[in-house]
C-alpha positions as CSV (number, residue, x, y, z in Angstrom):
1,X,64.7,4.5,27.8
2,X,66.2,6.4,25.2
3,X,68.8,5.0,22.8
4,X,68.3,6.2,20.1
5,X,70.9,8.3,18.2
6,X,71.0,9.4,14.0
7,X,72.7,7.0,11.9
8,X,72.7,8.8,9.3
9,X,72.3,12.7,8.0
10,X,68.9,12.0,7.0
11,X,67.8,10.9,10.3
12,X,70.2,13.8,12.1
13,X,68.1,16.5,10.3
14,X,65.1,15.2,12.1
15,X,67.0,14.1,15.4
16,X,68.3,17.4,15.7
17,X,65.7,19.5,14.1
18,X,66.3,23.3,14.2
19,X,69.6,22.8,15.8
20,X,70.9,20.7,12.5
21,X,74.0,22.3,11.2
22,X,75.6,21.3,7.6
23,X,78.4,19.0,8.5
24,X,79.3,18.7,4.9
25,X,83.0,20.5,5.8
26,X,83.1,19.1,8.8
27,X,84.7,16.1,8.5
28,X,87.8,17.1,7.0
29,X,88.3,18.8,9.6
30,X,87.9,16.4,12.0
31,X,90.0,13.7,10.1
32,X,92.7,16.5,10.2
33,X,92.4,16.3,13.9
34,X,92.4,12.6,14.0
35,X,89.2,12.0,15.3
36,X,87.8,10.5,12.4
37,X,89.2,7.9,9.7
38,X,88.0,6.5,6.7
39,X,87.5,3.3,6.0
40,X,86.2,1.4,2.6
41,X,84.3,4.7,2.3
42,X,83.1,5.1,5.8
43,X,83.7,7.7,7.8
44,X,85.0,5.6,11.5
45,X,85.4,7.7,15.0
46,X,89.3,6.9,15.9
47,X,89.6,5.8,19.8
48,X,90.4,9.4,20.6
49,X,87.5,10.4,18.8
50,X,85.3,8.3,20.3
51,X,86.7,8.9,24.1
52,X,84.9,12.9,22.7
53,X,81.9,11.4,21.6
54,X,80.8,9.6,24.8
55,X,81.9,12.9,26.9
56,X,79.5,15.1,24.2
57,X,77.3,12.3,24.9
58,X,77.1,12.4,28.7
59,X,76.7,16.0,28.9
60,X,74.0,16.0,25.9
61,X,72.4,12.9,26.9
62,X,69.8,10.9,24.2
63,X,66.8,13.9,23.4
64,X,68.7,16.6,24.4
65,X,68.1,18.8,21.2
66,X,63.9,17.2,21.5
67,X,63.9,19.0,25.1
68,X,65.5,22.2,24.1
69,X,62.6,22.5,21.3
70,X,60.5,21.4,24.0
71,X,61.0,24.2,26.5
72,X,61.3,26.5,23.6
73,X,58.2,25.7,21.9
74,X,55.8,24.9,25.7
75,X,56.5,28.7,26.8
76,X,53.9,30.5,24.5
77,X,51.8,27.6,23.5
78,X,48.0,27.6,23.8
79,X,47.5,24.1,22.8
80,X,50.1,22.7,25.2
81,X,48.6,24.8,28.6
82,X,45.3,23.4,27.7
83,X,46.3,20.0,27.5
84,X,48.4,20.9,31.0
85,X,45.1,21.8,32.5
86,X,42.8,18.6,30.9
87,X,45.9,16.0,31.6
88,X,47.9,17.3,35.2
89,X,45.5,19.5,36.6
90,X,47.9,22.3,35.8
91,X,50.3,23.6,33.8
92,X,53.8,23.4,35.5
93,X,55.7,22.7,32.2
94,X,55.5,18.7,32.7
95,X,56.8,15.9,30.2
96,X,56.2,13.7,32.4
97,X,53.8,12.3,34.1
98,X,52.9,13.0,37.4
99,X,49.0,14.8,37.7
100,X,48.9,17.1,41.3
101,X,47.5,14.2,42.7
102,X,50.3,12.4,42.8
103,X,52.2,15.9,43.4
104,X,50.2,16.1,46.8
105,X,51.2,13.1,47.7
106,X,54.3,13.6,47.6
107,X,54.4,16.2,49.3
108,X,52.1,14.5,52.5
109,X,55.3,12.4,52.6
110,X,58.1,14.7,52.2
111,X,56.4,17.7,54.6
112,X,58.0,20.7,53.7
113,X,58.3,23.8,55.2
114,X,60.3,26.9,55.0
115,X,63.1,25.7,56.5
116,X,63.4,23.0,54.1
117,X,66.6,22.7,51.5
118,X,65.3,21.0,48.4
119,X,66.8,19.9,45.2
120,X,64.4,19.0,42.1
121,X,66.5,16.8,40.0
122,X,65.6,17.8,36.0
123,X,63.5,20.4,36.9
124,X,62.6,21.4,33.2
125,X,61.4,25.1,33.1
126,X,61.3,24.9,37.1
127,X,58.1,25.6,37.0
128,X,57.1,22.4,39.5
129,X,59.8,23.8,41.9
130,X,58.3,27.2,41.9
131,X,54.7,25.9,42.4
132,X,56.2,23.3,45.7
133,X,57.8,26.2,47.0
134,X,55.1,28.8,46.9
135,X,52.9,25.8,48.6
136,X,55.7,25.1,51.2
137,X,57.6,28.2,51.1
138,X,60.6,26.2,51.1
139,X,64.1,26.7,49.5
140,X,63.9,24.8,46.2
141,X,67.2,23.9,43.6
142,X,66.6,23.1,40.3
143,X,68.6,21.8,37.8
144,X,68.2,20.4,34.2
145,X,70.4,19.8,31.3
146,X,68.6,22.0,28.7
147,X,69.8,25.6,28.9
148,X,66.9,26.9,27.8
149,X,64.4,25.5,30.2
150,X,66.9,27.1,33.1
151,X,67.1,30.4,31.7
152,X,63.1,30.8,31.6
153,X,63.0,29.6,35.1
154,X,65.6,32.3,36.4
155,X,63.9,35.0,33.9
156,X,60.3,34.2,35.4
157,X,60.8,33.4,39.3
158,X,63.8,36.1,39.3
159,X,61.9,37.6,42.3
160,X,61.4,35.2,44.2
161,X,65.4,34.1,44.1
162,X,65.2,34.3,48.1
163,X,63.8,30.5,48.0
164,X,64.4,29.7,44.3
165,X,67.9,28.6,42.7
166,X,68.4,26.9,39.2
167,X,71.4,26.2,37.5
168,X,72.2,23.8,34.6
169,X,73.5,20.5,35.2
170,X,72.5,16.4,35.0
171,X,72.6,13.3,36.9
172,X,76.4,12.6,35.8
173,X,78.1,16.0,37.6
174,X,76.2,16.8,40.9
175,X,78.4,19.4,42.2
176,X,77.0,21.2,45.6
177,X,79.4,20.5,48.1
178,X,80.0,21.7,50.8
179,X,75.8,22.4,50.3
180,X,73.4,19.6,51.3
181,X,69.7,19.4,50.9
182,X,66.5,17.9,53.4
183,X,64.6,16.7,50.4
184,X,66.0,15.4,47.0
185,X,62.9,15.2,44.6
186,X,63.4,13.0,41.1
187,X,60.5,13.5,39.2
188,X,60.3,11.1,35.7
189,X,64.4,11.6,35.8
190,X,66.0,9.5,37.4
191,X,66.0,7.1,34.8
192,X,68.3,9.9,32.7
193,X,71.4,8.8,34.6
194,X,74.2,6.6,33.1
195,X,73.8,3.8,35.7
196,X,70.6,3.7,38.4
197,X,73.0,2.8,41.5
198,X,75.7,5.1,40.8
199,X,73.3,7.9,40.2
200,X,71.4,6.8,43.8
201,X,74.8,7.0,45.6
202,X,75.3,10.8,44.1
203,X,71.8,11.5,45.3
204,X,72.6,10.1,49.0
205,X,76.0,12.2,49.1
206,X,73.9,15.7,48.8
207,X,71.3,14.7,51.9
208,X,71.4,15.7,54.9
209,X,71.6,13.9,58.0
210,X,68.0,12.4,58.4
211,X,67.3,13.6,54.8
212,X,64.6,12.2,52.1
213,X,63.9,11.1,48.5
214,X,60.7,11.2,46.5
215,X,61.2,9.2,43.4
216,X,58.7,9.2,40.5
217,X,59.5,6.0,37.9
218,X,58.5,2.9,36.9
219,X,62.1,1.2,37.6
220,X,62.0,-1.5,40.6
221,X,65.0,0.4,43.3
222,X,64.4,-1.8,45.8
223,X,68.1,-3.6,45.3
224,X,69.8,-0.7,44.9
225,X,68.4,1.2,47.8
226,X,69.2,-2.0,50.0
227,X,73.0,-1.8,48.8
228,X,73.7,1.6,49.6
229,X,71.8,1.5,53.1
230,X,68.9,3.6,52.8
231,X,65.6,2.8,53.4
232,X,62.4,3.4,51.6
233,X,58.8,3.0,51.5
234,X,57.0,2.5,48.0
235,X,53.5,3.5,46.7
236,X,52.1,2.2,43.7
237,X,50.5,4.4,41.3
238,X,50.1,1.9,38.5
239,X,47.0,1.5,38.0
240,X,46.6,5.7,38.1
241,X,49.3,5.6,35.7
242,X,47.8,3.4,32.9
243,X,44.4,5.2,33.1
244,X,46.5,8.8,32.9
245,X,48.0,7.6,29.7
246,X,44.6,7.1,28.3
247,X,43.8,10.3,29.5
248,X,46.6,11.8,27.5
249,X,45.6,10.1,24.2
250,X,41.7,11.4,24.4
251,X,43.1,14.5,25.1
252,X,46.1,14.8,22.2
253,X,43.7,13.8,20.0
254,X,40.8,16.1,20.2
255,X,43.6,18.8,20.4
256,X,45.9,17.7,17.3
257,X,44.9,20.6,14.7
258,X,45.4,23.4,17.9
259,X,49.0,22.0,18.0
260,X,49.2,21.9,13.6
261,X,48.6,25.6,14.0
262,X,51.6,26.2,16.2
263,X,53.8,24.5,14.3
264,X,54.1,21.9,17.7
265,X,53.2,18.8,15.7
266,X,56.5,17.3,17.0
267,X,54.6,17.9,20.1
268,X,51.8,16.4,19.8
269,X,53.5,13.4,18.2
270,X,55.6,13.0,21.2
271,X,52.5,13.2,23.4
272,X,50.5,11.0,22.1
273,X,53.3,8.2,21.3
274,X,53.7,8.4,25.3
275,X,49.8,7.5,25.9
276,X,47.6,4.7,25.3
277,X,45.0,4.7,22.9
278,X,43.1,1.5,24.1
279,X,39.9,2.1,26.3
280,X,40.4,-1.4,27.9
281,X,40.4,-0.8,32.2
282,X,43.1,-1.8,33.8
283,X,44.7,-5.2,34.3
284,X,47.8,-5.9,36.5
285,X,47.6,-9.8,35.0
286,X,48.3,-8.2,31.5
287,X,49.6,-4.7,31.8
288,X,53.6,-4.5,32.2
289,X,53.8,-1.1,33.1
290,X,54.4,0.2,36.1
291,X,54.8,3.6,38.3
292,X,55.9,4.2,41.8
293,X,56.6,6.5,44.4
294,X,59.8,5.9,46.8
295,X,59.8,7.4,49.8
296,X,63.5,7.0,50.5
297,X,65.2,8.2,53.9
298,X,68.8,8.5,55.0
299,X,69.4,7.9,58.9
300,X,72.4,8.1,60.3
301,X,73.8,6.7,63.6
């Protein structure tokens, strides 16, 4: 869903915002190095240098530096806990787009208790995993790619570390063995991996013998899942989805100026680019998007 990447400094200063850095004696340097060479004046990655850019890329993945202003920004931000409240229900920190409805669904399906080992895959500020496991009481992982977001979840839930675990990481380098988990929970991220089959097969290596998935997303797994033997059951929250997204505009726009004031208009931007501003009901002959919720189990023998 995200491809984009700056072509030029221009866009970089906005891509990267207040992580931007002045490159201008930079590339000297990196010539020197032979990652880059020039070419009719253009400055060209060399094969070595490329081989560096995808690796930066994989572990930075598209909207990295948006997310790390995200979390930054979200943790003190009036505007943002009262759109929470109007738009989920709650504020647990979402960008995304799951409402506790479709939360306690979930977690109907999943039925954890505190004997439960669960893994929230791009758990953001880990505020979602600290709300299921108070619920549940159940041992919850978290991990996310942005730095940030994990060190407020650590700072804030750092006694209740008995049942609550965060560490940085993404969808690319799953490390846990020898650890396995009961319940893997994907939440408007599994998208984020480099390929959707590859990351399923990761996600099947951490469960547990007779373990479970809960996928949020709008992508059709029903092939994969087949090819790598699990199987699944799948809810359709379409129609729930489209009507949250108008939600979300109504509510990003009466609360545009609160955001101004924070300096979170990049916020509010991003909000209200992921809504819908048309008050048209629902039609699955004409609308193309979709959301569903996998209930995906692992049996063995």
């Amino acid at each position: 869903h995200y491809t984009f990447f700056p072509g030029s400094m221009a866009e970089a200063q906005t891509y990267f915002r207040g992580f931007s850095l002045d490159l201008s004696n930079a590339f000297e340097t990196l010539a020197t190095k032979g990652l880059v060479r020039k070419e009719n004046g253009d400055l060209l990655l060399t094969a070595i240098g490329r081989d560096i850019a995808n690796e930066i890329r994989r572990a930075r993945p598209p909207i990295f530096y948006f997310y790390k202003d995200f979390y930054t920004s979200i943790e003190n931000s009036r505007a943002f806990s009262e759109y929470s409240q109007c738009v989920f229900g709650r504020n647990l920190g979402q960008h995304g787009f799951s409402d506790l409805n479709q939360m306690r669904k979930m977690l109907e399906l999943v039925k954890l208790d505190r004997t439960s080992r669960v893994l929230d895959i791009g758990c953001g500020n880990g505020k979602i995993a600290e709300y299921i496991s108070d619920l549940t009481q159940a041992s919850v992982t978290g991990i996310d790619y942005i730095p940030e977001a994990i060190a407020q979840a650590m700072k804030r839930t750092k006694d209740k570390r008995d049942r609550l675990h965060f560490r940085v990481g993404n969808l690319e380098n799953l490390n846990f063995e020898p650890e396995s988990f009961d319940v893997i929970l994907s939440i408007d991220s599994i998208f984020f991996g480099q390929d959707l089959k590859t990351t399923l097969e990761r996600l099947k290596s951490l469960l547990a013998s007779d373990g479970q998935m809960a996928i949020f997303c709008g992508e059709d797994l029903s092939v994969e899942l087949k090819e790598i033997d699990l199987s699944y059951e799948v809810y359709d929250f379409s129609k729930e989805h489209y009507e949250h997204l108008q939600l979300k505009h109504r509510v990003a726009r009466k609360l545009k100026e609160a955001f101004a004031a924070e300096s979170n208009s990049f916020i509010w931007q991003n909000l209200v680019t992921e809504s819908i501003g048309s008050t048209a009901p629902y039609d699955p002959a004409t609308c193309s998007m979709s959301r569903y919720l996998w209930h995906v189990k692992k049996v063995e023998g």
